[in-house]
Structures are given as structure tokens and as C-alpha cells.
PDBQT receptor file of N, H, CA, C and O in Angstrom, charges set to zero:
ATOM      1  N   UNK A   1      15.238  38.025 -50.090  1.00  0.00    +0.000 N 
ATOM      2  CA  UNK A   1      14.562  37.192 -49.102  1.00  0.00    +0.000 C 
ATOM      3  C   UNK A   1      14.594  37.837 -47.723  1.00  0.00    +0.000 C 
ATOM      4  O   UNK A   1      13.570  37.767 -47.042  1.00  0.00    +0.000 OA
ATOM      5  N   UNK A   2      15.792  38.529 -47.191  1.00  0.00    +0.000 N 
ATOM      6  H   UNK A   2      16.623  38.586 -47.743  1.00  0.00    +0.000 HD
ATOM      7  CA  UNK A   2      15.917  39.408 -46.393  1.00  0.00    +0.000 C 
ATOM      8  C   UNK A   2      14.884  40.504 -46.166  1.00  0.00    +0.000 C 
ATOM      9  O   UNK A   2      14.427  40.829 -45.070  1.00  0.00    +0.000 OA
ATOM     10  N   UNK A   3      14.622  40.954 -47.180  1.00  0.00    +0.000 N 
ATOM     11  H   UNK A   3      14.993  40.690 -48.070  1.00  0.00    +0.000 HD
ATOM     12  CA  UNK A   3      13.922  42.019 -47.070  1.00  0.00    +0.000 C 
ATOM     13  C   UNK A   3      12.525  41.475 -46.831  1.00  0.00    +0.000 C 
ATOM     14  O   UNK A   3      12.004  42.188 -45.973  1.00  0.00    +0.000 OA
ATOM     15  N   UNK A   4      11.859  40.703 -47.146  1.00  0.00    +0.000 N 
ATOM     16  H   UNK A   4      12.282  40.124 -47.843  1.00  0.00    +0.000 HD
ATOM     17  CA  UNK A   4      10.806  39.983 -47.297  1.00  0.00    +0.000 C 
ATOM     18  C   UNK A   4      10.202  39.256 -45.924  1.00  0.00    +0.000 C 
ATOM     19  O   UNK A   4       9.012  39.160 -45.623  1.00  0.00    +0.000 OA
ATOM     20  N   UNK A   5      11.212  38.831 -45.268  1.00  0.00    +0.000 N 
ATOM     21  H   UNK A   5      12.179  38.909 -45.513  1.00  0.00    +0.000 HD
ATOM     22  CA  UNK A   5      10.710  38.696 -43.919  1.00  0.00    +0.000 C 
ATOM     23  C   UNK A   5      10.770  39.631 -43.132  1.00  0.00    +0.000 C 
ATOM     24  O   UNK A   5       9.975  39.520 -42.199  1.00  0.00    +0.000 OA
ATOM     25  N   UNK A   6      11.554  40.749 -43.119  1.00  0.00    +0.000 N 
ATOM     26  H   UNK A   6      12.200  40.840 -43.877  1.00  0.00    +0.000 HD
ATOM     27  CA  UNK A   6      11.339  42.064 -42.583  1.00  0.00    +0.000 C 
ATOM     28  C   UNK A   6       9.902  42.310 -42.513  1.00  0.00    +0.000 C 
ATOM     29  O   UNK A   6       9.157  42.232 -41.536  1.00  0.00    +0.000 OA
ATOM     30  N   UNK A   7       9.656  42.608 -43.673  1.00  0.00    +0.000 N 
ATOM     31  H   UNK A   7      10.261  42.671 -44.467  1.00  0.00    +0.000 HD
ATOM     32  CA  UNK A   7       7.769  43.105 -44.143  1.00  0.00    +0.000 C 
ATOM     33  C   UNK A   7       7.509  41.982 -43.605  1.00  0.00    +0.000 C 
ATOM     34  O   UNK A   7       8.348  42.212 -42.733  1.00  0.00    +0.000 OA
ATOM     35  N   UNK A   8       7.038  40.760 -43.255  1.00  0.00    +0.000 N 
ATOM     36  H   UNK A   8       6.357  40.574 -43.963  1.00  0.00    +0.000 HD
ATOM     37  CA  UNK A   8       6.556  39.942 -43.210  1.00  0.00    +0.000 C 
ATOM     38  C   UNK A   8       6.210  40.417 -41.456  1.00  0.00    +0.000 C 
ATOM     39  O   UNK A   8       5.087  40.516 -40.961  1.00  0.00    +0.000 OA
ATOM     40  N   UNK A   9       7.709  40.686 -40.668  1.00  0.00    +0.000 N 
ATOM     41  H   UNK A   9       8.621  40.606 -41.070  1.00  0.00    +0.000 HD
ATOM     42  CA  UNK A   9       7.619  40.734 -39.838  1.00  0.00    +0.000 C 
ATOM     43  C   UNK A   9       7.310  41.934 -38.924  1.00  0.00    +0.000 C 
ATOM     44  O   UNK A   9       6.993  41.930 -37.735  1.00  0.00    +0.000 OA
ATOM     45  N   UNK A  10       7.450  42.781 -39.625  1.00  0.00    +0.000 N 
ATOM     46  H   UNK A  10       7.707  42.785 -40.591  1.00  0.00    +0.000 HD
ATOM     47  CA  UNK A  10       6.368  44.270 -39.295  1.00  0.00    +0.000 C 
ATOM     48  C   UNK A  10       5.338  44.075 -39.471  1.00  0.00    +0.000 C 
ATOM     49  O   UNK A  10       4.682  44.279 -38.449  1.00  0.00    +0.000 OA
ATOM     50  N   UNK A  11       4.508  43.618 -40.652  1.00  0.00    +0.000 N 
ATOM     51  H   UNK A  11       5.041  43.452 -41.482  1.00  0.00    +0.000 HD
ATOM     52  CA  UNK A  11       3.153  43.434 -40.977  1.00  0.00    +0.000 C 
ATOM     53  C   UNK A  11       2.402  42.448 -39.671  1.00  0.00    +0.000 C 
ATOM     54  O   UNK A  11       1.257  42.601 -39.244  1.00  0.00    +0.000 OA
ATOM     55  N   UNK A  12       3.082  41.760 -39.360  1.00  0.00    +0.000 N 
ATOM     56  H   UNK A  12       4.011  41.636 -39.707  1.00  0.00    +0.000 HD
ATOM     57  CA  UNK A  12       2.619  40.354 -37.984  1.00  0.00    +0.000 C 
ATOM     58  C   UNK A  12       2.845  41.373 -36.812  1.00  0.00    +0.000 C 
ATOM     59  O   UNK A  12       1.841  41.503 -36.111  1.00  0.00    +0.000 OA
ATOM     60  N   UNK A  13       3.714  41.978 -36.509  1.00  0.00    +0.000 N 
ATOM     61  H   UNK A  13       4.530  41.872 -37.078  1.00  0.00    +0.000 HD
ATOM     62  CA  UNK A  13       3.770  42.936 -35.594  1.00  0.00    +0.000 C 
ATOM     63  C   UNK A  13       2.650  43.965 -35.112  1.00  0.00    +0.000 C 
ATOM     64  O   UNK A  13       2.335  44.320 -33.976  1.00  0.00    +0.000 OA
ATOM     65  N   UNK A  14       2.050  44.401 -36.648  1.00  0.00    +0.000 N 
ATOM     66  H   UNK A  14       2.306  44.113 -37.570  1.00  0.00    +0.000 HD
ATOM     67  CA  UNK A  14       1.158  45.680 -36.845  1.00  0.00    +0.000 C 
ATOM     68  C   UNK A  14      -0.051  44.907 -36.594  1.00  0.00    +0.000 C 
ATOM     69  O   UNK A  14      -0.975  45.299 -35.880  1.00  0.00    +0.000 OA
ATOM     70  N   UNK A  15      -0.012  43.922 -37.138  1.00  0.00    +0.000 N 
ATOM     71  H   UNK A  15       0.738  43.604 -37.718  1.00  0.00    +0.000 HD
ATOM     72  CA  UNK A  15      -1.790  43.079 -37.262  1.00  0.00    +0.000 C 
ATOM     73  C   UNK A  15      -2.088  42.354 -35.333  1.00  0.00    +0.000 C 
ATOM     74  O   UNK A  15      -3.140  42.424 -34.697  1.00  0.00    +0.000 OA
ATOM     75  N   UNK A  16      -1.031  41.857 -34.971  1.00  0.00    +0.000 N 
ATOM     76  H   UNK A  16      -0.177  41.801 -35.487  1.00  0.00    +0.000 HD
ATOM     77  CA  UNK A  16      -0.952  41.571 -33.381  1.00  0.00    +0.000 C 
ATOM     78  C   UNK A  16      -1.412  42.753 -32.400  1.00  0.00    +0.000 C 
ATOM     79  O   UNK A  16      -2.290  42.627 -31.545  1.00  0.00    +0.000 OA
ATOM     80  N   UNK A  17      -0.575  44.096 -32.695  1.00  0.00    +0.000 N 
ATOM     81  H   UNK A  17       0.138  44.198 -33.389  1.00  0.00    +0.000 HD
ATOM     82  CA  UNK A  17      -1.023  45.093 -31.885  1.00  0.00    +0.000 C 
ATOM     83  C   UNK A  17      -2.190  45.792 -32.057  1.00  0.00    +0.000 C 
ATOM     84  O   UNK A  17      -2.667  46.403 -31.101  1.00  0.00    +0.000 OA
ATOM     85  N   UNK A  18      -2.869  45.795 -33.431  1.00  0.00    +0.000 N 
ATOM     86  H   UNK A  18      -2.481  45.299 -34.208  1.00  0.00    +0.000 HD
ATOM     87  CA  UNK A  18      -4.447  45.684 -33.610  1.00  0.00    +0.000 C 
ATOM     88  C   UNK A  18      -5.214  45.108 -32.999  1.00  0.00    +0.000 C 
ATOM     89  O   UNK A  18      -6.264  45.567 -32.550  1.00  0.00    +0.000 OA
ATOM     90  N   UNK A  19      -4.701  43.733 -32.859  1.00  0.00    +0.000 N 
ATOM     91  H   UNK A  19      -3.847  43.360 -33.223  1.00  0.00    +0.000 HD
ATOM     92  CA  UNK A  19      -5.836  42.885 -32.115  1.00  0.00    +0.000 C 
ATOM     93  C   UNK A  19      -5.623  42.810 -30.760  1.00  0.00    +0.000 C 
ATOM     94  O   UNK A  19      -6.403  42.241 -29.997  1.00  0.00    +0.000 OA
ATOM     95  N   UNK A  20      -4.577  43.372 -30.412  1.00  0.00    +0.000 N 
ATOM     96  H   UNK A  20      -3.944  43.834 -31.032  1.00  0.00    +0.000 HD
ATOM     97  CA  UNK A  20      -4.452  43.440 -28.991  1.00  0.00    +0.000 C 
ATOM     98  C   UNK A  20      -5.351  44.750 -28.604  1.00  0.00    +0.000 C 
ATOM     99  O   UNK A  20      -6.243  44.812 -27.757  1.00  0.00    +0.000 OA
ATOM    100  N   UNK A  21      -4.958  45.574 -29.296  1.00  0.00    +0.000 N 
ATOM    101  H   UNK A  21      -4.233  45.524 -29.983  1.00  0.00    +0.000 HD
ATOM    102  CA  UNK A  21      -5.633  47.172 -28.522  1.00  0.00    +0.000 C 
ATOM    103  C   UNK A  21      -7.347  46.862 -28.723  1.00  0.00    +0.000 C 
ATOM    104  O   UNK A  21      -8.127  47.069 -27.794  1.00  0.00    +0.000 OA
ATOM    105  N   UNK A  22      -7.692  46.464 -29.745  1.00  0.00    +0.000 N 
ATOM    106  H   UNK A  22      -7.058  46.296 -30.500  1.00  0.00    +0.000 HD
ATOM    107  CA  UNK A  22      -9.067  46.775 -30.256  1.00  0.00    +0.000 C 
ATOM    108  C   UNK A  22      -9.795  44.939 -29.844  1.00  0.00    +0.000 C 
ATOM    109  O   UNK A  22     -10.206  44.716 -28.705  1.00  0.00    +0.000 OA
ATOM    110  N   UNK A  23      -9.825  44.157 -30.617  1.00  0.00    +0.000 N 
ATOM    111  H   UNK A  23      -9.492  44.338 -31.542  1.00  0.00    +0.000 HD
ATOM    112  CA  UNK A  23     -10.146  43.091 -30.229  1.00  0.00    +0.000 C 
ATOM    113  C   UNK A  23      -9.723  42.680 -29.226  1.00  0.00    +0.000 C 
ATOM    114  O   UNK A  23     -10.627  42.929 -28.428  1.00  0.00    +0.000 OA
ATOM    115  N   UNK A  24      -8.595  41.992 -28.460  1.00  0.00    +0.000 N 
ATOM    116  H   UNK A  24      -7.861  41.789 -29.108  1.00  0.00    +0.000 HD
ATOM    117  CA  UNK A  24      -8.291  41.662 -27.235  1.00  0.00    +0.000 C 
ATOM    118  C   UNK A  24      -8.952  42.400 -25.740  1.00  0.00    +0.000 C 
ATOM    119  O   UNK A  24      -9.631  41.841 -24.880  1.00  0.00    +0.000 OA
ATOM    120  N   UNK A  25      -8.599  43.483 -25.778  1.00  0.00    +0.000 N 
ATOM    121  H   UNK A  25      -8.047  43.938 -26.477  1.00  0.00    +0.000 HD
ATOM    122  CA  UNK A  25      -9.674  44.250 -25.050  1.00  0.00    +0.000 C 
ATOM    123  C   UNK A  25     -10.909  43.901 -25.147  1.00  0.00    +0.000 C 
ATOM    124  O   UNK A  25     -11.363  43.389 -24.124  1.00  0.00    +0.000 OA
ATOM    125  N   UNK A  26     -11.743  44.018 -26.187  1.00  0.00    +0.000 N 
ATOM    126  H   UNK A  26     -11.374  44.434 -27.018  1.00  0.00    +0.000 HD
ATOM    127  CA  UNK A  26     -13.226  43.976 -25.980  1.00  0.00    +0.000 C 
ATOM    128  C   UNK A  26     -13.308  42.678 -25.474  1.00  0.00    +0.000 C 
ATOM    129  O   UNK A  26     -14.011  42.622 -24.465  1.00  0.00    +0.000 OA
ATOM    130  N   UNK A  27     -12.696  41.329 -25.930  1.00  0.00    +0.000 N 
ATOM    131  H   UNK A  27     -12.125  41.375 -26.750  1.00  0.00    +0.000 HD
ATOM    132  CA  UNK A  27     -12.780  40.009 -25.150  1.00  0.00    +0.000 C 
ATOM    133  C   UNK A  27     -12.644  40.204 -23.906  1.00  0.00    +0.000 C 
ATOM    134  O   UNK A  27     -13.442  39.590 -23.198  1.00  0.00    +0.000 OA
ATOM    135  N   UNK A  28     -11.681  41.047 -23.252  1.00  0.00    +0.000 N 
ATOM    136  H   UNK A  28     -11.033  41.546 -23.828  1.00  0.00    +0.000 HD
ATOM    137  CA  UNK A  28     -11.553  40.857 -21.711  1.00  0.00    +0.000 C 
ATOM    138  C   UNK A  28     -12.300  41.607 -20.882  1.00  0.00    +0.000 C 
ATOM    139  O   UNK A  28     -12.395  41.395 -19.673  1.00  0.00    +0.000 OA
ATOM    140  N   UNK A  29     -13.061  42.838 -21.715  1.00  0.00    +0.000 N 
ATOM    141  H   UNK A  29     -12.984  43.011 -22.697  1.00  0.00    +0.000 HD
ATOM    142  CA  UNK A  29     -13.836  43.465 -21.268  1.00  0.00    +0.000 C 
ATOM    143  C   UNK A  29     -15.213  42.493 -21.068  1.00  0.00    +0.000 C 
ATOM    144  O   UNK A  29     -15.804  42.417 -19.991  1.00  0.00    +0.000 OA
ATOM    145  N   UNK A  30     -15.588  41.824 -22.190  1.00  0.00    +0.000 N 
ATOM    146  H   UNK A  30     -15.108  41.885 -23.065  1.00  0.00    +0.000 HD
ATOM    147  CA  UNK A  30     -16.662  40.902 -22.124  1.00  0.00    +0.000 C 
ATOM    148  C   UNK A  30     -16.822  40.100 -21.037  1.00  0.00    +0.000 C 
ATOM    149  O   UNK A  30     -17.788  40.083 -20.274  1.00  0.00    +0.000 OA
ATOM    150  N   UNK A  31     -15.492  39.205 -20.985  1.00  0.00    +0.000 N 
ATOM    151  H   UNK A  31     -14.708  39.219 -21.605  1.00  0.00    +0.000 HD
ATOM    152  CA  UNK A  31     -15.489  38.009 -19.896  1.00  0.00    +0.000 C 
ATOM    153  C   UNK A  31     -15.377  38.724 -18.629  1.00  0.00    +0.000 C 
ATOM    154  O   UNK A  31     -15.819  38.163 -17.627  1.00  0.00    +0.000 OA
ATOM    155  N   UNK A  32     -14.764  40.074 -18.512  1.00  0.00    +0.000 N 
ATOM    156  H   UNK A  32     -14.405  40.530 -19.326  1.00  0.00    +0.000 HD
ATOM    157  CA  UNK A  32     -14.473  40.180 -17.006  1.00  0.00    +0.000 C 
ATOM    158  C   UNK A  32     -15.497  41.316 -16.379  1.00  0.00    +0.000 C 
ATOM    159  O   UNK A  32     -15.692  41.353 -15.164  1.00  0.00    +0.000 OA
ATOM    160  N   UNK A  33     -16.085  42.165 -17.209  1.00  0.00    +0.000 N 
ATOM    161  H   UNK A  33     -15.927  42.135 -18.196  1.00  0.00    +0.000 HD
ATOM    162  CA  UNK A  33     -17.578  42.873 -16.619  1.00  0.00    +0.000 C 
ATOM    163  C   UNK A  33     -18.735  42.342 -17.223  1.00  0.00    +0.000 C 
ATOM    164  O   UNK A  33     -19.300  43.128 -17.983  1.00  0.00    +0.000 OA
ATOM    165  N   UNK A  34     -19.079  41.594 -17.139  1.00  0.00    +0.000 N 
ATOM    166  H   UNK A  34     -18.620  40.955 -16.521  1.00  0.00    +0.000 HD
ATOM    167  CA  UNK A  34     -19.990  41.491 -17.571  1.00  0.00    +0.000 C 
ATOM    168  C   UNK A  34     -21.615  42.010 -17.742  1.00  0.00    +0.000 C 
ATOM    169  O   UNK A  34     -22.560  42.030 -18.531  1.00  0.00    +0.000 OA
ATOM    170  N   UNK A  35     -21.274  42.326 -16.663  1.00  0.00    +0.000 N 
ATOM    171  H   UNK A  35     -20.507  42.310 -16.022  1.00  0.00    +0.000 HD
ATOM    172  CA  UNK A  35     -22.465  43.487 -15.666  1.00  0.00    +0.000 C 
ATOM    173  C   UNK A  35     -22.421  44.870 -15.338  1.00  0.00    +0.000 C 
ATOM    174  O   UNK A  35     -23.007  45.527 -14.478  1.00  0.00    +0.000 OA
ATOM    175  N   UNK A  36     -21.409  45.228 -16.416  1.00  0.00    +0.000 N 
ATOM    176  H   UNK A  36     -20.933  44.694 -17.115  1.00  0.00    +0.000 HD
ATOM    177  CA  UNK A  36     -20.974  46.797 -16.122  1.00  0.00    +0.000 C 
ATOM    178  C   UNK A  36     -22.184  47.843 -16.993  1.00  0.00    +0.000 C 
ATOM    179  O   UNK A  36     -22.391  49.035 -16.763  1.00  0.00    +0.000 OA
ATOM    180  N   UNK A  37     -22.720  47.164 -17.804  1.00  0.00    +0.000 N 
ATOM    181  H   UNK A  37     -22.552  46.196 -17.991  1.00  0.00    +0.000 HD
ATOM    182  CA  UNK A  37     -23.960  47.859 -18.556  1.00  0.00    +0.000 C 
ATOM    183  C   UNK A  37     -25.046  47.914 -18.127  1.00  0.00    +0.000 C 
ATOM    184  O   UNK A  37     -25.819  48.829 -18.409  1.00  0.00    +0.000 OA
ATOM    185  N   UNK A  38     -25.297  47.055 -17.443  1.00  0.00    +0.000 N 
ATOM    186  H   UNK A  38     -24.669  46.312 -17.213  1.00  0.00    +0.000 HD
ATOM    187  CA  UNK A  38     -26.693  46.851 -16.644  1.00  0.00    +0.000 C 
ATOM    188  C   UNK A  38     -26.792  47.787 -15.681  1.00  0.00    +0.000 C 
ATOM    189  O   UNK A  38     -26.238  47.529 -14.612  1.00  0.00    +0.000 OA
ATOM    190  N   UNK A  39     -27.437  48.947 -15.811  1.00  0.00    +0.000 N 
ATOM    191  H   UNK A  39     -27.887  49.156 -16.679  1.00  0.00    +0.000 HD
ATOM    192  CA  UNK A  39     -27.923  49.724 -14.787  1.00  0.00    +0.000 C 
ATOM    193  C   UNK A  39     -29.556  49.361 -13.830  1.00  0.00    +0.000 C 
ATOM    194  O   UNK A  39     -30.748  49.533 -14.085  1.00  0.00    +0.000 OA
ATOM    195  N   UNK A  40     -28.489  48.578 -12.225  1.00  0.00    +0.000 N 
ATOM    196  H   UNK A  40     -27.521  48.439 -12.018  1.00  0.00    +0.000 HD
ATOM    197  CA  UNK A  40     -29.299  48.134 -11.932  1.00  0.00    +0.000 C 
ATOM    198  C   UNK A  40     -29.654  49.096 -10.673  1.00  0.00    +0.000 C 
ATOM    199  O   UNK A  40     -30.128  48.507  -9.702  1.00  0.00    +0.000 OA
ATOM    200  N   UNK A  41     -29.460  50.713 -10.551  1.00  0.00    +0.000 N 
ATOM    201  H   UNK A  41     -29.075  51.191 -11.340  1.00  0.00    +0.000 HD
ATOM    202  CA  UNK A  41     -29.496  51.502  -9.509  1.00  0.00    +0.000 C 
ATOM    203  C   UNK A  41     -30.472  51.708  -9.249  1.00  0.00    +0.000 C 
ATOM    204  O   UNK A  41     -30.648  52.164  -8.119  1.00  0.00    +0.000 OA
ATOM    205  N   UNK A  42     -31.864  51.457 -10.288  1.00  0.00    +0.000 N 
ATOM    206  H   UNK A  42     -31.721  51.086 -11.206  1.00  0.00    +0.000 HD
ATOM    207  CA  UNK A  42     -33.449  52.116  -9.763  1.00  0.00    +0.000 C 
ATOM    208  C   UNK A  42     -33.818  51.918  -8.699  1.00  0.00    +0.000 C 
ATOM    209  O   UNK A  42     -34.757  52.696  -8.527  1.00  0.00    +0.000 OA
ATOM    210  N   UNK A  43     -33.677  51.382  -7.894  1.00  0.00    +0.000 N 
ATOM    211  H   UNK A  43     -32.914  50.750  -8.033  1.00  0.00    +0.000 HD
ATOM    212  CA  UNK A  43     -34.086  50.574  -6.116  1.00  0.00    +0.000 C 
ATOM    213  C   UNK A  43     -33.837  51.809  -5.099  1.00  0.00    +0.000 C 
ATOM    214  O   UNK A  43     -34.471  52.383  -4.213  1.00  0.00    +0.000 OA
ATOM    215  N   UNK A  44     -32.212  51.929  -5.883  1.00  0.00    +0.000 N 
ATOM    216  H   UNK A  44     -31.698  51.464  -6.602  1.00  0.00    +0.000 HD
ATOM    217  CA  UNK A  44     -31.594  52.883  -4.492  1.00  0.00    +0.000 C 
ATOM    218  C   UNK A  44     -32.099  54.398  -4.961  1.00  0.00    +0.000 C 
ATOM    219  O   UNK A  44     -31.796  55.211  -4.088  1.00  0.00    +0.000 OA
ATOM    220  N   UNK A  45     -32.699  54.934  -5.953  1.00  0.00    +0.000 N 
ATOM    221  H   UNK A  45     -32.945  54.274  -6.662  1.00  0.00    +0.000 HD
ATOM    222  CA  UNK A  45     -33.159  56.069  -6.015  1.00  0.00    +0.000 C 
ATOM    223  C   UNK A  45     -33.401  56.815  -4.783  1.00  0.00    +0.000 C 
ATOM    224  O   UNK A  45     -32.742  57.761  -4.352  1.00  0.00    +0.000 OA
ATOM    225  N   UNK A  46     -34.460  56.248  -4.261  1.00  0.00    +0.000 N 
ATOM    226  H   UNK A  46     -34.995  55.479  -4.612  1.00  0.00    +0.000 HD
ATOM    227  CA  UNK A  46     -35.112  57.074  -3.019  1.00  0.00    +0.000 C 
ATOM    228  C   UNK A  46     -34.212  56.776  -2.076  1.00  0.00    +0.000 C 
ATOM    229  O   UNK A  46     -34.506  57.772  -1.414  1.00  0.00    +0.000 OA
ATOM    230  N   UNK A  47     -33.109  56.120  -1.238  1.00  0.00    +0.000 N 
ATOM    231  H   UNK A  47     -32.870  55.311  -1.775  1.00  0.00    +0.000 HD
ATOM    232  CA  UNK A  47     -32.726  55.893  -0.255  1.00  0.00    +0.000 C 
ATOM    233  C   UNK A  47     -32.051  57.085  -0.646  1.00  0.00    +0.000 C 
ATOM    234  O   UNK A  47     -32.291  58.178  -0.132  1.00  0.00    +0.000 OA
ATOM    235  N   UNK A  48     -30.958  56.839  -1.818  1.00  0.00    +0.000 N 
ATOM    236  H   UNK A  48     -30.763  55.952  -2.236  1.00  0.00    +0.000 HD
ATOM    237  CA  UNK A  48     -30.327  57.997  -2.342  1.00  0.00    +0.000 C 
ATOM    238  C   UNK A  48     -30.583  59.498  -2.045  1.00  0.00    +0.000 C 
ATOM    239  O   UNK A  48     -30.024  60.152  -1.164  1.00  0.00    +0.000 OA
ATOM    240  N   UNK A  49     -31.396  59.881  -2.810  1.00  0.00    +0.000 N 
ATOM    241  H   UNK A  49     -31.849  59.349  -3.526  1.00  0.00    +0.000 HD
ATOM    242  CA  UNK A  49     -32.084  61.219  -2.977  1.00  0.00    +0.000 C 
ATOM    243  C   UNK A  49     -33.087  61.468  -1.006  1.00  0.00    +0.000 C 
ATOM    244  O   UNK A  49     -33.486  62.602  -0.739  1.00  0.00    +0.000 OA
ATOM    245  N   UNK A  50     -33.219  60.800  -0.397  1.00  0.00    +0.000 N 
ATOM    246  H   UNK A  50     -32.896  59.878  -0.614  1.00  0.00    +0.000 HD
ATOM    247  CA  UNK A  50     -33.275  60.876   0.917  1.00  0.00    +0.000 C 
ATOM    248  C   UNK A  50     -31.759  61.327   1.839  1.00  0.00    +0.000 C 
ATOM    249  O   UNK A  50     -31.555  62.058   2.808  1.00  0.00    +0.000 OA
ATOM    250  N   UNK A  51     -31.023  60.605   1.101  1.00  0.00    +0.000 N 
ATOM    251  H   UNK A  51     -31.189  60.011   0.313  1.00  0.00    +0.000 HD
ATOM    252  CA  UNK A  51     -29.437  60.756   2.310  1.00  0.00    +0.000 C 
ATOM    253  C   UNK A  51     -28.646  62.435   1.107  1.00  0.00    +0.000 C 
ATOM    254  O   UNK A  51     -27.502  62.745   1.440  1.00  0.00    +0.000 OA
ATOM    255  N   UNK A  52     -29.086  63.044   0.268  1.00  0.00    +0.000 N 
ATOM    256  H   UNK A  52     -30.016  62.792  -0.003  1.00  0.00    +0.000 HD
ATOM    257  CA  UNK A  52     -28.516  64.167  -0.049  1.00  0.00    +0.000 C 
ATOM    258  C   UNK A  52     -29.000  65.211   0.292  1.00  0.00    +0.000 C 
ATOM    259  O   UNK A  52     -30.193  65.442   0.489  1.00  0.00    +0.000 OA
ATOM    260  N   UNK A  53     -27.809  66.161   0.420  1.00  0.00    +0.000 N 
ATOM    261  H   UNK A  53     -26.840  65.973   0.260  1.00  0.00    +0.000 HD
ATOM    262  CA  UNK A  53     -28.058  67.465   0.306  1.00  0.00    +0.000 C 
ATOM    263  C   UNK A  53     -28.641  68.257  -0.581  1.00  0.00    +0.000 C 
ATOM    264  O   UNK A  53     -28.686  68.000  -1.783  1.00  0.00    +0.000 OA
ATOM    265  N   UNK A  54     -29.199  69.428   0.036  1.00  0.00    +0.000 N 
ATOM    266  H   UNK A  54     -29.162  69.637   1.013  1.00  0.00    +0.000 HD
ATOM    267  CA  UNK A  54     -29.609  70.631  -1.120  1.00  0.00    +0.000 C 
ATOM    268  C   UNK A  54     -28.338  71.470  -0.982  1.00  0.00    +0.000 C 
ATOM    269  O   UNK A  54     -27.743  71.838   0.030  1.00  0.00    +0.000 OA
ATOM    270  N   UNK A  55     -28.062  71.690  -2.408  1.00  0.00    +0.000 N 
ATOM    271  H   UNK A  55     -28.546  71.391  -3.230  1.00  0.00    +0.000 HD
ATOM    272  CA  UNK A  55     -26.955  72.767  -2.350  1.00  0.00    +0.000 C 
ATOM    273  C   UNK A  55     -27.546  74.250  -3.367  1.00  0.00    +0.000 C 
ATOM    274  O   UNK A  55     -27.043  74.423  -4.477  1.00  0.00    +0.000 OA
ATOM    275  N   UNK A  56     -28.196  74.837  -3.046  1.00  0.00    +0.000 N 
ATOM    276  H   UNK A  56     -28.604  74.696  -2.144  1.00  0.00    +0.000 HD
ATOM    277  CA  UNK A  56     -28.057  76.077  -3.603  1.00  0.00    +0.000 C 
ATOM    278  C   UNK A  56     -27.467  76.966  -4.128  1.00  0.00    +0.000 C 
ATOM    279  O   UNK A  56     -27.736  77.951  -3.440  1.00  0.00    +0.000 OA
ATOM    280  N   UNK A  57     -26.602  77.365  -5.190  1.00  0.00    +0.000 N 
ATOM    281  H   UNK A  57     -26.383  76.565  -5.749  1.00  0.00    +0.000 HD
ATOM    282  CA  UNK A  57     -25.996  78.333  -6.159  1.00  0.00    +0.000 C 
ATOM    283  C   UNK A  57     -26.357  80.098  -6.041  1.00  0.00    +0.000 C 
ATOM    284  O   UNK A  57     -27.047  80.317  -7.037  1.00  0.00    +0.000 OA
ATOM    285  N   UNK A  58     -26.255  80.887  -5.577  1.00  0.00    +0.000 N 
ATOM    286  H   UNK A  58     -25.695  80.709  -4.768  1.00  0.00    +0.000 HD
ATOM    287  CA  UNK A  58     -26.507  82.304  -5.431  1.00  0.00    +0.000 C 
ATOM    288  C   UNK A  58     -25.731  83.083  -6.431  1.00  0.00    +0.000 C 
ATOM    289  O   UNK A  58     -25.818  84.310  -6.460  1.00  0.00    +0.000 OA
TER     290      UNK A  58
């Protein structure tokens, strides 16, 4: 019986830190950027590419 909750209790251990690294993450990634995919930069193109330099390579 000893031995049995051992495994029991590695296996709950192993399956928790799964869902922490891989699932848990993507939940908090979800709720807390939500807007991190949305590339909404097209606007600032030209202001952009107006305020840079040319750098030339020789």
C-alpha cells in the first residue's frame, strides 16, 4: 500500500507539472495578452520609415 501511494504520488506530481508548464501557461497567456498577435503597426509604417536612417555596408 506504501508503495502504491508513492506512484500515485509521483504520477499527480508529473501530470500537475504538465499542466502547469504547457496548459497553465497558454491560459495565462490567453487572458493576459490578448492582443499580442494582432499586428496592428501598418499606420506607423511611414512615420517610421520617415524618422530612419540609411545605413550603408561597404
Amino acid at each position: 500500500m506504501k508503495n502504491i501511494l508513492k506512484y500515485v504520488a509521483i504520477g499527480a506530481l508529473g501530470i500537475g507539472l504538465f499542466f502547469d508548464k504547457y496548459l497553465g501557461r497558454w491560459i495565462v497567456n490567453m487572458i493576459d495578452n490578448p492582443d499580442t498577435r494582432i499586428n496592428n503597426g501598418k499606420p506607423y509604417i511611414q512615420t517610421y520609415s520617415k524618422n530612419c536612417d540609411t545605413i550603408r555596408l561597404s
